[in-house]
TORDRENMI-482577 format. One line per field, with one value per residue (C-alpha): z, x, y. Coordinates in steps of 0.1 Angstrom, whole numbers. Example, Ala and Ser with C-alpha at 12.3 -4.5 7.8 and 13.67 -1.06 7.14 Angstrom:
2
w = 78; 71
u = 123; 137
v = -45; -11
***
This chain:
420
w = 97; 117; 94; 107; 110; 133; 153; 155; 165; 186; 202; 237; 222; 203; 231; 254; 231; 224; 265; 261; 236; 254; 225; 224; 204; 196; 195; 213; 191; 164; 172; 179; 141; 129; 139; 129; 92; 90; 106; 75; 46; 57; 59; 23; 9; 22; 9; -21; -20; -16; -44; -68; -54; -59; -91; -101; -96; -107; -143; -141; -124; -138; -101; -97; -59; -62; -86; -56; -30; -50; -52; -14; -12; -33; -16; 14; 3; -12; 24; 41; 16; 21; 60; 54; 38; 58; 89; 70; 64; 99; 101; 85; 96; 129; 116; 106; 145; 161; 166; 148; 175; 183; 182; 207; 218; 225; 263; 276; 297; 296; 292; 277; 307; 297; 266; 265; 256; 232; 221; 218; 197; 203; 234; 244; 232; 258; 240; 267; 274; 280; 247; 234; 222; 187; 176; 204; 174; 148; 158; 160; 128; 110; 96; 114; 119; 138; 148; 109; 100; 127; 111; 78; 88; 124; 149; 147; 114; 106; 78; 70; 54; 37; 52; 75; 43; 23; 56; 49; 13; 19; 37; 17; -11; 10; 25; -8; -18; 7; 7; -33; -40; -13; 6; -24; -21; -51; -52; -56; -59; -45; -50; -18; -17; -14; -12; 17; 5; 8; 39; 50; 39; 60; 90; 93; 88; 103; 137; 131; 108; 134; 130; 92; 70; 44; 18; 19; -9; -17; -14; -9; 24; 30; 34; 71; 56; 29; 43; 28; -7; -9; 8; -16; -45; -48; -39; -53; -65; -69; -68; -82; -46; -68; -70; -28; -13; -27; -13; -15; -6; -7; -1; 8; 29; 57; 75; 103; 129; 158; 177; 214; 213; 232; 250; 237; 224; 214; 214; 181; 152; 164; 165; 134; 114; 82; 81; 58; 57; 38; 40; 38; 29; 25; 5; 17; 22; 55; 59; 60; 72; 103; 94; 66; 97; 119; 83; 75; 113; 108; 72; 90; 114; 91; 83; 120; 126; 95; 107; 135; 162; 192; 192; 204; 191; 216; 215; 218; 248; 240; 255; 233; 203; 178; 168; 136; 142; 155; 165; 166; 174; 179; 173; 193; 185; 220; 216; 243; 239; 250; 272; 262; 231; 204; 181; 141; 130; 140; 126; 125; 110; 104; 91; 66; 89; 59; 36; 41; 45; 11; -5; -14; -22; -36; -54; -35; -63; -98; -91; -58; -38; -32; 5; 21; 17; 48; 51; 72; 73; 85; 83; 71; 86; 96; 91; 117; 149; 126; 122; 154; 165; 141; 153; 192; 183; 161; 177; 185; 214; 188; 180; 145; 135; 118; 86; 91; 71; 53; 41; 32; -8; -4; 10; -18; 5; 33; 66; 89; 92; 102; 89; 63
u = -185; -189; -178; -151; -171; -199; -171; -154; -190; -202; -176; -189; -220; -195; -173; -206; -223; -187; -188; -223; -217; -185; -164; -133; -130; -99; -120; -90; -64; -87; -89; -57; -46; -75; -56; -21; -35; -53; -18; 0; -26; -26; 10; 15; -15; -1; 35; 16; 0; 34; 48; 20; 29; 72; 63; 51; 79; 103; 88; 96; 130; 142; 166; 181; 177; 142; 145; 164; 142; 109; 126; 130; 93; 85; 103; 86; 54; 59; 67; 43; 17; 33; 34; -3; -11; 2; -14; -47; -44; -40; -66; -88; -80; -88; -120; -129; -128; -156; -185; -219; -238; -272; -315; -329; -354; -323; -327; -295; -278; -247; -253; -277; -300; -308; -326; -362; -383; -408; -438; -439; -462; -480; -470; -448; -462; -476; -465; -477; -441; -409; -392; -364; -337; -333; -296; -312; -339; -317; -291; -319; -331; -307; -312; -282; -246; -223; -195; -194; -188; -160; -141; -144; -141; -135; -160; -190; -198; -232; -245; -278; -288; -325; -352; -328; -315; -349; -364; -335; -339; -378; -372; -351; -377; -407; -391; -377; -416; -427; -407; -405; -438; -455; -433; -419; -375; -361; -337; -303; -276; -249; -214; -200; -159; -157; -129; -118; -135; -165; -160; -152; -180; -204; -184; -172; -134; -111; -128; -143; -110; -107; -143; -144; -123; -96; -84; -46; -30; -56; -79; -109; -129; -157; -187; -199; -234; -250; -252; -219; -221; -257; -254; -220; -244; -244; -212; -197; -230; -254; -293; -325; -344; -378; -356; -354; -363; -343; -356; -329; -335; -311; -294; -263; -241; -221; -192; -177; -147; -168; -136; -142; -176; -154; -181; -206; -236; -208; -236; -263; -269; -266; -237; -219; -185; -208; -245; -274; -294; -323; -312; -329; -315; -327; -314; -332; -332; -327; -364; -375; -357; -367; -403; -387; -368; -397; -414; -385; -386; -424; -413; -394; -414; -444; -424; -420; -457; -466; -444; -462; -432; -436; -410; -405; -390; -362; -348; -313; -293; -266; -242; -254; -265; -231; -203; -224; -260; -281; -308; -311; -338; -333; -361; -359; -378; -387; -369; -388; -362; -334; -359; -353; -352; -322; -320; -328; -325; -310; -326; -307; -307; -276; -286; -256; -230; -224; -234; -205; -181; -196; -201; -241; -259; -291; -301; -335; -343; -331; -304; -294; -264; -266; -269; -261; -281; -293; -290; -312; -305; -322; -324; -354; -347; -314; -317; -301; -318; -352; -346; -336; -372; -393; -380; -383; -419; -427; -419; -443; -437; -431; -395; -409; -417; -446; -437; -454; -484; -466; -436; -454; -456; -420; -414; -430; -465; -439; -458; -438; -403; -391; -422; -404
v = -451; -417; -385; -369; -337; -355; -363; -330; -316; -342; -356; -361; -381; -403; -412; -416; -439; -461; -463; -474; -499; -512; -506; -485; -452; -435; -406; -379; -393; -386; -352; -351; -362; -340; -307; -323; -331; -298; -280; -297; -291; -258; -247; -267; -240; -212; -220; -227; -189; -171; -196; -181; -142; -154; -166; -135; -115; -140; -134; -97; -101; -133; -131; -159; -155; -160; -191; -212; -200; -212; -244; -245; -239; -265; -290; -276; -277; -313; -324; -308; -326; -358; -357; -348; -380; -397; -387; -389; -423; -432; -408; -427; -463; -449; -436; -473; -483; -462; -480; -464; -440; -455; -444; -429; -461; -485; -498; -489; -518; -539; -573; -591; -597; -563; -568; -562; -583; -561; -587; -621; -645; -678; -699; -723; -760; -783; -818; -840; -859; -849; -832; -845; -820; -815; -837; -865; -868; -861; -883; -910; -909; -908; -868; -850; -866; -848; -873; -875; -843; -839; -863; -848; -813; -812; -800; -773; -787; -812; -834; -831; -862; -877; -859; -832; -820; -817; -798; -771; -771; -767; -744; -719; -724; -715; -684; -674; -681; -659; -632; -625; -628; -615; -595; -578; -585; -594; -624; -622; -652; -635; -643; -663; -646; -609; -590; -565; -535; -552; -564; -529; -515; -536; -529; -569; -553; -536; -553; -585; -598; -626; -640; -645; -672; -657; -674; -673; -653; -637; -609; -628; -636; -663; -641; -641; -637; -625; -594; -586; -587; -574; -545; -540; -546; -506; -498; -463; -456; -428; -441; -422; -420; -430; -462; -465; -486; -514; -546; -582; -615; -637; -674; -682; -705; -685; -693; -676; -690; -683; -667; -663; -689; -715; -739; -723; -746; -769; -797; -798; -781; -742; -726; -741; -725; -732; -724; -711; -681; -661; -629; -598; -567; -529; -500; -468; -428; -416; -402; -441; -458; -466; -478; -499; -518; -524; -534; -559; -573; -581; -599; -622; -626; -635; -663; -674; -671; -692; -721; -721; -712; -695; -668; -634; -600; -590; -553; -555; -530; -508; -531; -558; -543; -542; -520; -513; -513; -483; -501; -541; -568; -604; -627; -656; -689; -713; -750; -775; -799; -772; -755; -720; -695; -697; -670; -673; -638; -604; -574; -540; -507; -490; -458; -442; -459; -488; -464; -442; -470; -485; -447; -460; -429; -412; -382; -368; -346; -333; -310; -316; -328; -361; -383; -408; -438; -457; -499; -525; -561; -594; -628; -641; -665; -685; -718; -742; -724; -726; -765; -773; -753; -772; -804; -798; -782; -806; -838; -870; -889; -916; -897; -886; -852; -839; -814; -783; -774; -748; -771; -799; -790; -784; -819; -836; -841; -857; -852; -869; -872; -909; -926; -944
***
């Protein structure tokens, strides 16, 4: 979240970058309950003041006068304090609404055709014949089963079965390979039901209640990713900056409700209500943190180049960016079969906008007051969009696949998939 003093002192560059963002920001009724709360407090200390000064003379006088009338002002004050609270609690729910201000190097646009495309890597395959999408060839062999999966779940869910499921599970292995031991995250197994306050402090509630599964009764949400309880790994905490930067991967299922994704990729294995990711999360001061993004964007992006899949890192616009993020880029791996790019990880720094909503902070020095932390997350990467790009990439004219070199010692030395 914004502070409520940045937004007293800057509250044309709020309200410009909400505009910017195309996200509404109750930033003049703000302001508005700003100077009502501060009205209140303040009349409630200054009754308090004259209480102390009454007080004083009651003990001389002991006149009874003055014993009802400090009674008045107590009941006074009490009211004025409790009309305070109040308006600070709305105060701060509205707080919870304005979306995160954004960095300087964000293309500003609208829409996503406004992205920019910052570098890309390899080239789109040539296979030789015409590619097959990536559920034709799952459906074919027997790896991916939709129709399934609607029946027991309804639809936007898939079965991986045999060889599908082994590809995801050597997958997850390998990244988690990759990213622990040479990229230096430490894995965490992170619980999969949070409750609101940790969904708060990632920025998924008050605004995104609508996309994420809650269980009834209960204060406990499906996380959305994994995003949400490692970044809450540090909630209401106070870090050592020699600690910083923290460094998380981790695995975990995801599920979101995909509200307002109606027709969209309703076909295949890509935009599901459950899915898996590798997750990679950053805890870090506010001097760093935006060379420990671009440094988590090229982790994950070692991992695209090692499978082999020509991708390319997208820098998102301020109209497509996020309420939360400050700055975001999509990488985007090519699929021949569907012809164009699907995205397999977002990567986006927040800088103390979590933080503050989480209250994750660090002590720079002995002695002194202590800051905001800044978070960065990433996937590293997601794992349907991945599949679906190593089976379109990966295809033989045959309709089997061939394993990528880097996965075959996760696949038990399986090099093609539908050989057997």
């Amino acid at each position: 979240m914004l502070s409520l003093d940045f937004i007293r002192k800057n509250s044309d560059l709020v309200r410009r970058a909400a505009e910017l963002k195309g996200e509404p920001a109750p930033v003049d009724e703000i302001l508005r309950l700003d100077k009502l709360w501060r009205g209140h407090q303040r009349n409630a200390e200054t009754i308090k003041a004259e209480q102390n000064e009454l007080s004083k003379q009651f003990a001389k006088t002991r006149d009874e006068a003055l014993k009802e009338r400090l009674r008045q002002m107590a009941d006074t004050a009490k009211s004025e304090l409790a009309v305070a609270e109040a308006v600070k609690r709305e105060l701060d729910d509205l707080l919870l609404r304005v979306p995160n201000v954004f960095h300087g190097s964000v293309p500003i646009g609208e829409t996503e055709a406004e992205n920019v495309v910052v570098r890309e890597w390899g080239s789109k395959p040539d296979l030789g014949f015409a590619p097959r999408t990536h559920f034709d060839l799952g459906e074919a062999l027997g790896i991916m089963d939709f129709e399934r999966a609607a029946r027991v779940s309804g639809s936007r869910f898939a079965f991986l079965i045999g060889e599908g499921a082994r590809l995801e599970r050597a997958l997850v292995q390998f990244m988690l390979d990759v990213h622990t031991l040479e990229h230096g995250y430490v894995e965490v197994w992170p619980p999969m039901l949070v409750n609101s306050a940790s969904m708060v402090g990632t920025a998924n509630l008050p605004k995104f209640a609508d996309a994420a599964f809650r269980v009834e009764g209960r204060d406990l949400w499906l996380i959305p990713t994994a995003e949400v309880p490692v970044t809450n790994l540090h909630r209401e905490e106070i870090l050592d900056a020699d600690r910083l930067p923290l460094k998380y991967v981790a695995y975990a299922p995801s599920w979101r409700t995909e509200a307002g994704a109606a027709g969209k990729d309703t076909r295949g294995f890509i935009r599901l209500h459950q899915f898996s990711k590798v997750e990679l999360v950053k805890v870090t001061s506010a001097e760093t943190s935006l060379d420990e993004f671009e440094q988590l964007t090229r982790d994950a992006e070692d991992v695209l180049q090692r499978l082999g899949l020509h991708y390319q890192v997208m820098a998102m616009c301020t109209g497509d960016m996020g309420f939360a993020q400050y700055k975001k880029y999509d990488l985007n791996a090519w699929a021949p079969g569907l012809d164009r790019f699907l995205e397999v990880s977002s990567c986006s720094t927040f800088n103390d906008f979590q933080a503050m909503r989480a209250n994750i902070r660090y002590r720079p020095g002995r002695g002194t007051p202590p800051k905001f932390a800044h978070t960065i997350n990433g996937s590293g990467l997601a794992l349907p969009r991945t599949i679906d790009a190593i089976i379109e990439t990966y295809q033989r004219s045959d309709g089997m696949i061939r394993v990528p070199d880097v996965l075959k010692p996760y696949m038990g030395g399986v090099e093609l998939i539908g050989a057997r």
